[in-house]
C-alpha positions in Angstrom: 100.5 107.4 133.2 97.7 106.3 131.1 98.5 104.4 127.6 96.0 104.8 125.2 95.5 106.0 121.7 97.3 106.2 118.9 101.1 106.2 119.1 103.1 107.4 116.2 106.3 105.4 115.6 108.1 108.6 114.4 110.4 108.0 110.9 114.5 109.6 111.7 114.3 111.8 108.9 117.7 111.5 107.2 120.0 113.5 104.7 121.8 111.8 101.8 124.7 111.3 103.7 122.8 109.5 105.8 123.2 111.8 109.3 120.2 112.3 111.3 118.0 115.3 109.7 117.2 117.4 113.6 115.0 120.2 112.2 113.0 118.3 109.3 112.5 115.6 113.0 111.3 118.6 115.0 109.0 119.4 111.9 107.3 115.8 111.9 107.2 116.1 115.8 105.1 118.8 115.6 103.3 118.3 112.0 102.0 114.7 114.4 100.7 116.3 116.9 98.8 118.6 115.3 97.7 115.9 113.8 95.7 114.8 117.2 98.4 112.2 117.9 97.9 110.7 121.5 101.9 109.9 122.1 105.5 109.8 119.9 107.4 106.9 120.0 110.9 107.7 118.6 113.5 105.2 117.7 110.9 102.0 116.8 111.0 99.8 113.5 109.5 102.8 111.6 112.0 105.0 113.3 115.1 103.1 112.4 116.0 102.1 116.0 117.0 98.8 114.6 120.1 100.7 112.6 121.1 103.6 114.8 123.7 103.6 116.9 123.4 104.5 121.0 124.1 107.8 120.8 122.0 108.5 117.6 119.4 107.2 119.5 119.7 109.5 122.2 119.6 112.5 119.9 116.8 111.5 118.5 115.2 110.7 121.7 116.1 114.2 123.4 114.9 115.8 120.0 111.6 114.6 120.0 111.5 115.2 124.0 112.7 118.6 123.4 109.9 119.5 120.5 106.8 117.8 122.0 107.1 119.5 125.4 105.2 117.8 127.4 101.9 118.2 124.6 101.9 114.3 124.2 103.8 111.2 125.8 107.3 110.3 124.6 108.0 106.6 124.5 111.5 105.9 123.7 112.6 102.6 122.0 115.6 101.4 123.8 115.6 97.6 123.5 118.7 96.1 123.1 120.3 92.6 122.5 121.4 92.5 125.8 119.8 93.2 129.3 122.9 95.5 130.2 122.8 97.6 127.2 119.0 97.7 127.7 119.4 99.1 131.0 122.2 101.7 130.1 120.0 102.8 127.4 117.2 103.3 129.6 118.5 104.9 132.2 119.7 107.5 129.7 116.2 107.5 128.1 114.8 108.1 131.4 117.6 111.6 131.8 116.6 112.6 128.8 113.1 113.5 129.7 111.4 110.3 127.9 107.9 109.6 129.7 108.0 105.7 128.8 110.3 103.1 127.2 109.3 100.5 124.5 111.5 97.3 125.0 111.2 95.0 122.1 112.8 91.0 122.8 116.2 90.8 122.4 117.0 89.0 119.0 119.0 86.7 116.8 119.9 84.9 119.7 116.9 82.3 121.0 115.5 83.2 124.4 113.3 80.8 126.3 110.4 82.3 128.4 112.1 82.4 131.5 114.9 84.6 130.6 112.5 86.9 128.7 110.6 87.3 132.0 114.0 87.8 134.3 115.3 90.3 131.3 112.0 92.3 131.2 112.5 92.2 135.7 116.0 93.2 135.6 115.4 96.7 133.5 111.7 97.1 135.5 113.6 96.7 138.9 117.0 99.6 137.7 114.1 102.4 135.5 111.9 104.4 137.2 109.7 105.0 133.7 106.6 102.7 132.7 107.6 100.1 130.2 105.7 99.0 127.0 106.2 95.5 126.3 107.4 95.2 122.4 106.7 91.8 120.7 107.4 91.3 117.0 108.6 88.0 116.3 109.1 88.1 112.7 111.9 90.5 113.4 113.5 89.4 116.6 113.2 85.8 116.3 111.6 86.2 119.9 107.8 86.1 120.8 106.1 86.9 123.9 103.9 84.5 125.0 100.7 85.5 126.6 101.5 83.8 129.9 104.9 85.0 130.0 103.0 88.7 129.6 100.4 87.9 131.8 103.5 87.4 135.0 105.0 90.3 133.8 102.3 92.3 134.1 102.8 92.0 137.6 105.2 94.4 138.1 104.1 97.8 138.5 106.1 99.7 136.0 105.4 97.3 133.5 102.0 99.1 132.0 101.5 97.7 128.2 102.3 95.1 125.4 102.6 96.3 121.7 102.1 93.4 119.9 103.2 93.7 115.9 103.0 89.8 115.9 100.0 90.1 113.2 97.7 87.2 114.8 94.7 88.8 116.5 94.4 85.6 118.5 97.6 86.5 120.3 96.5 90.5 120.9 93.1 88.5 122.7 95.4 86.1 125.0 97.4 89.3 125.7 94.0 91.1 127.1 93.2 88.2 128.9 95.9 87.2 130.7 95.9 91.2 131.9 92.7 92.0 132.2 93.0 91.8 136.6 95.1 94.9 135.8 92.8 97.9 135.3 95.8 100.1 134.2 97.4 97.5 131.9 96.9 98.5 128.4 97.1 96.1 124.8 98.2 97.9 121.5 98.0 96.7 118.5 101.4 97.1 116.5 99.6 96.1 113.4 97.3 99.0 111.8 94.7 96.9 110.0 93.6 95.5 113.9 93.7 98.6 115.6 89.7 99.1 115.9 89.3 95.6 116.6 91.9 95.6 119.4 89.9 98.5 120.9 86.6 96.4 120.7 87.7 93.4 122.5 89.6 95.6 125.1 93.2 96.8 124.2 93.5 100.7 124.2 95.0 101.8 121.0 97.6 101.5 118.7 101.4 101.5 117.6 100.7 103.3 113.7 103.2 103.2 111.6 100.4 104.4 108.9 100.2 107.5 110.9 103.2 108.7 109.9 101.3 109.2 106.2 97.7 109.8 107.8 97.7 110.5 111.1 94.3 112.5 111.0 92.8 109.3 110.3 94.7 106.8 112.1 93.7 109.3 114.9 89.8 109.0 114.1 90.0 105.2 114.2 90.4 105.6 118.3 88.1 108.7 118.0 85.5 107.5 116.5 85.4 104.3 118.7 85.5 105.9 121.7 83.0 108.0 120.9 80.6 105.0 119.8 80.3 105.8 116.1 81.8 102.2 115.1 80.4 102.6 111.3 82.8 106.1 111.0 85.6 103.9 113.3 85.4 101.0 109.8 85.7 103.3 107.3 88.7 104.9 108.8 90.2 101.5 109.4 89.5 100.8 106.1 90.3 103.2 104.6 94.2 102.3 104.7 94.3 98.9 103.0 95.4 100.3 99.5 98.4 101.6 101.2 98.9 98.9 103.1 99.1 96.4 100.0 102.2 98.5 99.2 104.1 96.7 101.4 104.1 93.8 99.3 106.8 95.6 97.5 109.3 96.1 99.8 110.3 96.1 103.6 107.3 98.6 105.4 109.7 100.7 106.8 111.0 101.5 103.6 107.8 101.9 102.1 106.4 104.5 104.6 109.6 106.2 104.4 109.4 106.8 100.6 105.7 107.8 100.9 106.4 110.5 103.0 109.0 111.4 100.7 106.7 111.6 97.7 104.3 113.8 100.0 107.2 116.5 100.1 108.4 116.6 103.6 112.7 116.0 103.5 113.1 112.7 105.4 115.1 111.4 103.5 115.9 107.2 102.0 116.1 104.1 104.9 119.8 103.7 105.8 121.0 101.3 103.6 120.7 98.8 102.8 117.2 99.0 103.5 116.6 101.6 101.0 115.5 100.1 98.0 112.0 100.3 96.3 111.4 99.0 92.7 110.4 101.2 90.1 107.0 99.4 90.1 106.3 99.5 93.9 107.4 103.4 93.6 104.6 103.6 90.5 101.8 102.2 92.3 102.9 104.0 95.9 102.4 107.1 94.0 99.1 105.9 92.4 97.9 104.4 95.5 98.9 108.0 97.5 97.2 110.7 94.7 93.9 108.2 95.4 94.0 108.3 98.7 94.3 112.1 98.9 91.9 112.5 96.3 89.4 110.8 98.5 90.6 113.0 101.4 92.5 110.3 103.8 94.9 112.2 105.1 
């Protein structure tokens, strides 16, 4: 299996009540893809994975497997504290039809290098699927080092690293340290570096932007691969308004109210990350009518 492109970490649309929405997440599903996106990765920090429980993320899993039908990848989030929960998770994953797993570090809990590396082994050696390496340190309290990715890219099943880490320096010792391995691909998790991941050798990108504009989170990897670097910047650009919105509240929450104010029935962040000041929420919807008006989309 090839991992490239862009990736959309899906959002769990929700009702008030706070039950998984099925038909409005078999609407986004679809509403992606048509979008151009290259894979669907349910249950990630955009996705919520962090505050479902097992089963919930099973449904949601089997939903999106069910919906994209084999159009693009589905990489299923099924990290867990522990490497036995992991595993359960991922053998279930791997029923369920999923076509890849994204493992973030186990958190809260301090993990040295070695144990990363015999975690990561242990649920490579029990699945079957390829495995995306998920590092994001500022929420798990764990980061990948690039050595530590570099020996894990030695087993076979073990195709990628999404790095969300935000330091560009650590997405380059990521695609040096794998660079022997022709089918071992670098995303960036962080959707201001995507272009320039793809430029110094990474393959794509974990967007949780594309869950607002797909089309052009889409063109980024488009336009690069097709050479036109100029049309690549713009697109990359393009998204830095909305970006600055996080500065008002946890990103997940801001996507997720964004998409709200578009029209489509996902629903608020499962509280208690659910909460948006009337200021952020003035300048999201600002920031959004400008964007359209210029036709990012």
């Amino acid at each position: 299996m090839e991992i490239r492109g862009i990736i959309a970490p899906i959002l769990t649309p929700m009702r008030e009540d706070e039950s998984i929405y099925e038909e409005q997440l078999r609407l986004e599903v679809d509403w992606l893809i048509r979008a151009g996106m290259h894979g669907i990765f349910p249950c990630g920090t955009n996705g919520e994975g962090y505050i479902l429980s097992a089963e919930e993320k099973l449904r949601v899993i089997r939903v999106c497997v069910e919906q994209a039908a084999g159009r693009v990848p589905v990489y299923a989030g099924t990290g867990c504290i522990s490497t036995r929960e992991t595993v359960e998770l991922s053998l279930r994953a791997q029923e369920a039809g999923a076509d890849a797993l994204s493992i973030i570090t186990p958190s809260f809990a301090v993990a040295s290098q070695d144990e990363l590396i015999v975690h990561y082994r242990e649920i490579a050696r029990q699945v079957k699927l390829p495995i995306v390496l998920y590092n994001i340190p500022s929420r798990t309290g764990n980061a990948l080092h690039p050595a530590t990715v570099g020996a894990l890219s030695r087993v076979e099943n073990i195709q990628a690293v999404k790095d969300s880490s935000g330091n560009f320096d650590v997405i380059l010792q990521f695609i040096a340290t794998t660079r022997w391995r022709s089918d071992f691909s670098v995303l960036s998790g962080n959707d201001a570096l995507i272009l320039w991941t793809l430029l110094a050798g990474g393959r794509g990108g974990v967007s949780g932007c594309a869950n607002i504009f797909p089309a052009n989170m889409v063109s980024i990897y488009n336009w690069a691969l097709a050479g036109d670097l100029e049309k690549a910047r713009q697109a990359q650009e393009s998204i830095r308004p909305f970006r600055s919105c996080f500065r008002y509240g946890n990103p997940n929450t801001v996507v997720k109210a964004a998409a709200r104010l578009m029209g489509r029935l996902v629903g608020p962040c499962r509280a208690p990350f659910n909460q948006l000041s009337d200021e952020g929420m003035a300048v999201l919807k600002e920031t959004l009518h400008a964007l359209t008006k210029k036709g990012v989309c």
